[in-house]
N, C-alpha and C positions, 0 to 999 in steps of 0.2 A: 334647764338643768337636767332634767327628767329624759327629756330625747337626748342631751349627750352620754346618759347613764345607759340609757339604750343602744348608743352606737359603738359604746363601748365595750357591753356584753356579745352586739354582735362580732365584734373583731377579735372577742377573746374566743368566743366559742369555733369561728371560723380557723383561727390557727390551732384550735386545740385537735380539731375536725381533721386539718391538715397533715400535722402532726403522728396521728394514728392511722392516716390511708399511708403516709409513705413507710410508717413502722410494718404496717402490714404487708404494704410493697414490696417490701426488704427480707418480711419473713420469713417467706420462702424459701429464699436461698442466701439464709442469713449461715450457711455454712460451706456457702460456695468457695471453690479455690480458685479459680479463676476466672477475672471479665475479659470478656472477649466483643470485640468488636465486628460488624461485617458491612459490605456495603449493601445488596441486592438481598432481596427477601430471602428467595433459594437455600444460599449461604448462611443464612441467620438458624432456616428450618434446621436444612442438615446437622446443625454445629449444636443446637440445643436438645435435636434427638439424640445425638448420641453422648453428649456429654451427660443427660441427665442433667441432674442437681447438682453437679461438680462445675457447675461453672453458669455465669451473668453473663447472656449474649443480648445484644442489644445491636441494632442497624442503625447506619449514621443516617440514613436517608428517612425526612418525617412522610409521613404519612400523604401518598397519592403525588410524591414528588417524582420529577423526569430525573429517573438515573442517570441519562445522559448528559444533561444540562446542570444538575444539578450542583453549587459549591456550597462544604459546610461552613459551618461558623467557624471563629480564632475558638471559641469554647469550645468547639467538638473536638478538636483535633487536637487540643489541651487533653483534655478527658481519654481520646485514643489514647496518645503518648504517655498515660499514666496505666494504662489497663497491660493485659499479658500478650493480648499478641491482636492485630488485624487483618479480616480474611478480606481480599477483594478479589474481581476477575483481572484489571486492570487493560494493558490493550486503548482498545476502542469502547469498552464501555464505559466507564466512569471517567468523567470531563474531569477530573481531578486529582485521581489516580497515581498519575507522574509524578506531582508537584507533591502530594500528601507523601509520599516515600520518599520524596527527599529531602523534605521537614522532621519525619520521623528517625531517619536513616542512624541520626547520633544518639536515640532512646533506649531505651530498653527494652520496648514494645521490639516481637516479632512479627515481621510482616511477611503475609502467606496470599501470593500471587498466582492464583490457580491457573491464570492464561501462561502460565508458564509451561504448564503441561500439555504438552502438544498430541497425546494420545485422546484426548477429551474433544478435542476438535476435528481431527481426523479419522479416518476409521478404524474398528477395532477397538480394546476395551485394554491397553499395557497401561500401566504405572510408570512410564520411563520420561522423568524429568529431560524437555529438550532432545528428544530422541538421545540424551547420556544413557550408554551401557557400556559394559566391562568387554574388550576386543579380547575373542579367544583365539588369536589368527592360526594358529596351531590346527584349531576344531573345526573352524569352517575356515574355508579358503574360498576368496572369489576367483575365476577361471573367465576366460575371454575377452579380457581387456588388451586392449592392441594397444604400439607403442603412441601413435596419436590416429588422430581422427582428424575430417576435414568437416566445419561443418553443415549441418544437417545429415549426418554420416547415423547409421542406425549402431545402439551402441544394445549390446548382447549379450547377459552378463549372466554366468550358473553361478550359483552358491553349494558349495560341496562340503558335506558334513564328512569330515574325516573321523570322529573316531562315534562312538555307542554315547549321544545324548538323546536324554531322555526330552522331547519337543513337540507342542501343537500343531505351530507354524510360525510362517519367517511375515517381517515387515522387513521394505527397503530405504534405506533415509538416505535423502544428500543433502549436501553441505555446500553451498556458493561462498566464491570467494569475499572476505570482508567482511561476509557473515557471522553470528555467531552462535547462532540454533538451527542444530539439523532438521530435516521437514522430512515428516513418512512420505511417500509414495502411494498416492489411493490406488486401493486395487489390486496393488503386488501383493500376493501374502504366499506366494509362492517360492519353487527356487532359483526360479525365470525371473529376466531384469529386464525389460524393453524400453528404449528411449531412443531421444534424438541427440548428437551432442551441440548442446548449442553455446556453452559457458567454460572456456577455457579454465581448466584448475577446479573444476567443481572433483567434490570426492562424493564417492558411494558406497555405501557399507548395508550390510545383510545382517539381521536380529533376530536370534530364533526365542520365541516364547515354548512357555509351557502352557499346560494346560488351565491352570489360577493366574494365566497373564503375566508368571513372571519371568525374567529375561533368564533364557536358559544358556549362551554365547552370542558370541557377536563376531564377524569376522573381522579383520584392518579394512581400514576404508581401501577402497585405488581412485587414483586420481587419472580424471579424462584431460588429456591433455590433445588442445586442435592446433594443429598446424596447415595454415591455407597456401602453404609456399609461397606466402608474396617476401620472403625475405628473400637474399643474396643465395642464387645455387644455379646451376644449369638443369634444365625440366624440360621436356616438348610439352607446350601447351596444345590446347584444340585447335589452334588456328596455323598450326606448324612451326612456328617459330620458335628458334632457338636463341635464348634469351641470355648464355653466358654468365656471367657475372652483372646480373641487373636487377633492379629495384622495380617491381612491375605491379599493373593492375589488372584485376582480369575483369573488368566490367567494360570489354571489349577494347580496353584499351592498358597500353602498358609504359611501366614509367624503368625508361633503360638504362642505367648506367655506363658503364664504359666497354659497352657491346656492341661490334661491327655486324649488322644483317641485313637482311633485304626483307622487305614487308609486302604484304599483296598488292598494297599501291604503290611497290616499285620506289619505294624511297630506301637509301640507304645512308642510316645512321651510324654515323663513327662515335667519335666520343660525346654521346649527345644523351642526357634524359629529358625522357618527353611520356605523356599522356597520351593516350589514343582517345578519351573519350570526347572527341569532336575535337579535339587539340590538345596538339603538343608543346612540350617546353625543351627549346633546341638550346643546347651551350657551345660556342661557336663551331657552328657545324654548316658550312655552305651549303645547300641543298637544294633541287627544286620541288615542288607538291604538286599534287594533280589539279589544285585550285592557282598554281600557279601566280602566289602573292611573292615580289619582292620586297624583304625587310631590309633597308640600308639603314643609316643614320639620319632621316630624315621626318619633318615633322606629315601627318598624316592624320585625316578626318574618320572619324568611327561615326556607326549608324547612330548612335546617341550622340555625339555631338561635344562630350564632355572633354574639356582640356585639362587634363591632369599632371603636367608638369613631367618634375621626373619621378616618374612613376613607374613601379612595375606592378603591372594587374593583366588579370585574365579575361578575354572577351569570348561569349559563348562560340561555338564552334568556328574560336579564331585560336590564337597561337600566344604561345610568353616566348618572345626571343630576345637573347642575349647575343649582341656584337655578333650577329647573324644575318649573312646577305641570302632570301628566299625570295622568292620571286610570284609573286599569288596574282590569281584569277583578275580581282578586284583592280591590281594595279598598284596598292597601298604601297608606300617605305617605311616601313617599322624599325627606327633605330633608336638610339635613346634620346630622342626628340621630344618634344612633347604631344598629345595627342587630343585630339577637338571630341566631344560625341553632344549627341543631336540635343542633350537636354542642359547644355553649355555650362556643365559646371567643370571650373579647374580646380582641384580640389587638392594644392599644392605637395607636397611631397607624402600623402598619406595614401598607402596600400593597401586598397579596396576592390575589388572586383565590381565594373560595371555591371556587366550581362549575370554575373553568377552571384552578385551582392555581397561578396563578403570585402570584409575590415581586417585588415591584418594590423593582428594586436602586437607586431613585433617594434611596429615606430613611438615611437617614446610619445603617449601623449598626457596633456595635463589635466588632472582631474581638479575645474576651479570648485572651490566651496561655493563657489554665486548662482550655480545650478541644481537644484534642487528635484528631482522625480518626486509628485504627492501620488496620491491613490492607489498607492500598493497595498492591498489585503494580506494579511498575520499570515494566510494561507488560500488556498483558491481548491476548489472541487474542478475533476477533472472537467472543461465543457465551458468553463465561468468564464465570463466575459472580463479580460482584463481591460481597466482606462486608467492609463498613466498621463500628467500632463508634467512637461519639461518645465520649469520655472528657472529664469535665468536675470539677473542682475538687471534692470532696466538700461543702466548707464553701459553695458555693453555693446561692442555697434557691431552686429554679424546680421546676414543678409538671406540666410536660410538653414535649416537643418534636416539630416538624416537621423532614421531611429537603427539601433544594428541590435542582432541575438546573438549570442554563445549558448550553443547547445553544449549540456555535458558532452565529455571526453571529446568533444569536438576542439580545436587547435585555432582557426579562424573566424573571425566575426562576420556574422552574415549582414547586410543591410535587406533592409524591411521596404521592400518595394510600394510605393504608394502613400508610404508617413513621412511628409516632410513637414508638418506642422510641429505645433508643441503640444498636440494630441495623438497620444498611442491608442489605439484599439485591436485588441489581440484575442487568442483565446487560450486557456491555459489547459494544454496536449503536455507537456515536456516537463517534469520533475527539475529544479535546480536550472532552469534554462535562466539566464541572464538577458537582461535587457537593461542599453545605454542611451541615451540622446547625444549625436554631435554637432556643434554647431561652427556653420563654415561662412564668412566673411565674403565681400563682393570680386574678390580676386578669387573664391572657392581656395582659400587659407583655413586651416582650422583655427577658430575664434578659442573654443573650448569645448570641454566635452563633459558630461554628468560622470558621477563614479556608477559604475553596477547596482542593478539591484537584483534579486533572485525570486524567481519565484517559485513557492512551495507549495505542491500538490498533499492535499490530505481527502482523498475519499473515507476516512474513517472506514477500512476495508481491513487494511493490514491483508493477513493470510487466513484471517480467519472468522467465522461469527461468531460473537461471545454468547450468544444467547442457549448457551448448553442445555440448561432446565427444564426447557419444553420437552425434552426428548427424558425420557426415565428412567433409562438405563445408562445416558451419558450421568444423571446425576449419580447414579451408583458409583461412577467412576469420583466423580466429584466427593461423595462420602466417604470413599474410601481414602482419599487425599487427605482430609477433612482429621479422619482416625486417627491415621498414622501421625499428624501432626498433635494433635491432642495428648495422644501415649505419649509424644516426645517431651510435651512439658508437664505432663501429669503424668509419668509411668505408672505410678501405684494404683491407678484406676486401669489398666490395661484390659484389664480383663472386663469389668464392667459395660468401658468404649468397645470390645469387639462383639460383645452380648447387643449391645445395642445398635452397632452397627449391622448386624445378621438380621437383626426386627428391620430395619428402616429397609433394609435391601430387600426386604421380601415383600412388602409393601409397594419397591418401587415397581417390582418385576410383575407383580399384577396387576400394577398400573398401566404398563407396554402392553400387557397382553388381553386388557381389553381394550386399547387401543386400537393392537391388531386385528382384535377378531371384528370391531363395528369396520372399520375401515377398509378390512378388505374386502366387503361384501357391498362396498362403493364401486361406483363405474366413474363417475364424474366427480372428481379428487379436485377441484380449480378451486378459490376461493380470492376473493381482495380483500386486502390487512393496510391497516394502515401504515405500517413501516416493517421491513421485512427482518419482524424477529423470529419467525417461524419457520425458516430453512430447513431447521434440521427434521421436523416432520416429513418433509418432501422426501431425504433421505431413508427415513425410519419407517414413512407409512407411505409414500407416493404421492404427498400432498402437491398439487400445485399452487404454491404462493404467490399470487398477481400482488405486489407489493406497491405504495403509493410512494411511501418515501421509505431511503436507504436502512442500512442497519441502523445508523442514527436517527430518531426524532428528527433530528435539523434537516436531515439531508434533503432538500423541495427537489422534486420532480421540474424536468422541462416539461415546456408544452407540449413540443414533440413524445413524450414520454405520457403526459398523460393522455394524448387522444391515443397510445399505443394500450392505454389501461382500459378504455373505452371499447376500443375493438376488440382485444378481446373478450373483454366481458360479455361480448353480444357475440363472439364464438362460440363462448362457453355456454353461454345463455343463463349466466347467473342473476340470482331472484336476490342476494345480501349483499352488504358492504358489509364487513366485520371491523368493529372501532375497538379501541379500547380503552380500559378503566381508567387511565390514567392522563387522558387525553382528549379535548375537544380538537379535533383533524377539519381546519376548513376546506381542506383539499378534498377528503374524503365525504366529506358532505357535498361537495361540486359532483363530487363521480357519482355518488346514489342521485342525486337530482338528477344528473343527464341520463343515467338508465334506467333511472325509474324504479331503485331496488328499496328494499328494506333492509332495517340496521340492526346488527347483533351485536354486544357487546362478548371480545375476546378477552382476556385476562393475561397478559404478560408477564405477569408474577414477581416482575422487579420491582415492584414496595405494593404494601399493603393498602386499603383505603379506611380512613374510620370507619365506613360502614362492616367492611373485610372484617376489620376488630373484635367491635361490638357485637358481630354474629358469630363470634370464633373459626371463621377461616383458617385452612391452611393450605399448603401445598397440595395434598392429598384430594380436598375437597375444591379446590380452584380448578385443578384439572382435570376432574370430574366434571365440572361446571364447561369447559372448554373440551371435554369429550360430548358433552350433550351439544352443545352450539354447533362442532363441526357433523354430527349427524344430522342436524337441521341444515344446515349449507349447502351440502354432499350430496349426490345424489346419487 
């Protein structure tokens, strides 16, 4: 009885214990007006300096967790969706970013997405949401745009301030089509605009700042418009000929329409289009070539062997002729016969190119549900090795198959030389490229064919590295974001939020500036990191970042990529591997074992560590801590 009396007082006294840490927990800012949420430590710092005690900022991510990888709980994001607003970078840092704002999206929570601001990541220090500014086409005029361009054509562009504004300097932004955030220009901060034109319908526009960064005009965009003359007009090209009213190519060969000329090989085409690049497509145009092949109507053997029925396909530096008598070297009669090639498939009425591989996706085929593509990955990093395997109905009776690609904006299907199994092996180069299985019967009949599947490239790159904070004066920029947002749902505190943001900025700027003073009195700037969150030092201080893995934690290094980490590091002749807090790196322990270095711990500052806590860490004193490590590394 006596020991449940005792287990009893212990559980009373422990919730009474309880009770008074989280009373105290709360006392604090038991007169805050606003919680606020963030993701990445940085964000948390900034947003509680300058709020003060006007507000409960808390970080979703717990302690010593991968930003990257990391997903919250249904209860945090309950808890978000009842607070005032959440701050994230989103982008490529936070694996959950996306999905969290479109969960929130019908709340009442605001949601404050600082990768939205593209002056943070580029250079220079504007406040201009998405390169958004007010066009004062009036004030500045852009000058030197021609009516189009051909491309790779140099595009030359002054920005002319018309009348007395008061301005620091200009940034240049363009805007790609389909796009829908303009992107500065590194580098331009002039009235000069150099480039190449290479993206039909791109626009560019000129932004003059002030001297406090804020947009002082903006001109109207102009749009680079390229015209390569391959449409319908009469031109002399390079090679002399006059081309009429033709549809042409100039990669040495051209596709003619209903133009009578004479070409250097003496051929003369009436009403015929054709290709020059090793073959042409004649429409009934008698003719002879200097390879001297006759096309009748008759059936004829190709170097592959393949009997394709009736078929029209392209054979490499052979010919497409239509109801066309040509008379060729070889001998051949090319009419609408059918045609043998050496690797004997007849591959009945489907228009595929043997020599050149493509699938012409204009003949109606059927996509059976009995075939199945497995081992497609959510998404692939540039480089990954794709294995797809065809799975197809057992009771189907087909006697081999081809694998075909659709490349974006590309028009025909390519077949995939050397996959004739129910094994793909690829590598994934090409965003949105498509890849099909067809399966062809012992007459080379199409049996059936897979639907598409597409493959999705994500390097977790985007346009940009999110990892702002390392750098101290991009986070000024990030503070002052931060501000302005705070005044917007707490005005009455404005003045207090701009008192404090003046302390935290002077803070940050003597943070840059011992930065710059130890580091530039370095010769040997190299260092290896284990994922390359440190870019923006290489811009700010000249560091070189030999990085293990990507902007993401996930992103592994090839082989070929790490014995490239190795060589250098014995260029460099570096003595450390720099890890960090938040991470056991077996990759990076592979690289210090093969050079035989010693390990520093760097501090990334996207979440804190209990021990971080427990010692009172902050921002200020972490990269101080990581100002000492990179003097030890440096040399």
């Amino acid at each position: 009885m006596k020991f449940f009396q005792r287990m009893f007082i212990l559980l009373l006294l422990s919730v009474l214990v309880a009770g008074c840490s989280a009373a105290e927990e709360s006392s604090g800012n038991e007169n805050a007006e606003l919680t606020i949420y963030t993701s990445v430590y940085p964000i948390q710092y900034a947003a509680e300096q300058i709020a003060g005690d006007t507000a409960i900022v808390k970080t979703v991510f717990p302690p010593g967790a991968d930003a990257h990888t990391y997903e919250p709980a249904s209860r945090d994001v309950i808890e978000i969706a009842e607070s005032d607003a959440f701050i994230y970078m989103g982008g490529n840092m936070e694996a959950f970013s996306g999905s969290i704002a479109d969960t929130l999206e019908s709340s009442d929570v605001q949601l404050i997405e600082l990768g939205q601001y593209q002056e943070l990541f580029a250079g220079g220090s504007h406040n201009t949401k998405n390169g958004d500014s007010k066009s004062d086409g009036e004030s500045v005029v852009i000058e030197g745009v021609s009516d189009h361009y051909h491309t790779g054509d140099s595009i030359n562009l002054t920005a002319k301030v018309t009348e007395d504004i008061d301005f620091d300097h200009f940034h240049w932004f363009t805007l790609d089509p389909d796009e829908e955030e303009w992107t500065v220009m590194d580098g331009m901060t002039s009235d000069q605009f150099e480039s190449e034109a290479e993206i039909n319908g791109q626009q560019i526009k000129a932004v003059l700042y002030g001297e406090d960064h804020e947009v002082a005009a903006a001109s109207e965009p102009v749009t680079v418009e390229i015209d390569d003359h391959h449409g319908d007009g009469d031109h002399e090209h390079e090679d002399g000929h006059d081309h009429g009213d033709a549809d042409h190519d100039h990669e040495g060969g051209h596709d003619h329409g209903d133009a009578d000329h004479q070409h250097e090989d003496g051929h003369d085409h009436g009403d015929t289009d054709h290709d020059h690049e090793g073959g042409h497509d004649h429409e009934d145009a008698d003719h002879e070539h200097e390879n001297g092949h006759d096309h009748g109507d008759g059936d004829h053997d190709h170097e592959d062997g393949h009997d394709h029925g009736d078929t029209d396909h392209d054979h490499e530096g052979g010919h497409d002729h239509e109801d066309a008598d040509h008379e060729h070297e070889n001998g051949h009669d090319h009419g609408d016969g059918d045609h043998d090639h050496e690797g004997g498939h007849d591959h009945g009425d489907a228009d595929h190119e043997v020599e050149h591989h493509h699938a012409d996706d204009g003949e109606e085929r059927a996509h059976d549900l009995h075939v199945e593509i497995d081992g497609l990955f959510e998404h692939y990093h540039t480089g990954d090795s794709i294995k797809l395997t065809a799975k197809l109905d057992a009771a189907a009776d087909y006697d081999h198959l081809h694998w075909f690609i659709l490349n974006p904006e590309e028009e025909e299907w390519e077949i995939v030389e050397g996959e004739t199994s129910a094994a793909f092996e690829g590598k994934a180069e090409i965003d949105g490229q498509q890849i099909k299985a067809v399966f062809y019967g012992e007459e080379h009949e199409i049996v059936t064919e897979s639907a598409p599947v597409t493959i999705v490239i994500d390097d977790h790159e985007g346009d940009q590295n999110p990892h702002i904070w390392i750098d101290p004066l991009r986070m000024v920029q990030a503070a002052e974001i931060i501000r302005d947002d705070l005044v917007k749902m707490n005005p009455a505190e404005e003045e207090l939020y701009n008192e404090n943001f003046e302390v935290l900025k002077k803070e940050l700027i003597k943070l840059d500036e011992a930065y710059s003073e130890l580091l530039s009195q370095k010769e040997n700037k190299s260092i290896i990191v284990s994922h390359a969150a440190f870019g923006f030092w290489e811009e700010r201080y000249d560091i070189n970042q030999i990085a293990i893995q990507g902007l993401s934690s996930t992103d592994e290094p090839s082989q070929k990529q790490l014995t490239d980490i190795i060589n250098q590091s014995e260029e460099h002749e570096l003595d450390y591997v720099l890890f960090e807090q938040n991470s056991s790196n077996r990759l990076s322990e592979v690289i210090q074992n093969e050079i035989g270095a010693d390990a520093l711990i760097l501090h990334n500052l996207e979440v804190l560590t209990e021990e971080d806590i427990e010692e009172g860490k902050d921002y200020i004193s972490l990269m101080e801590h990581n100002l000492e490590v990179l003097d030890e590394a440096t040399k």
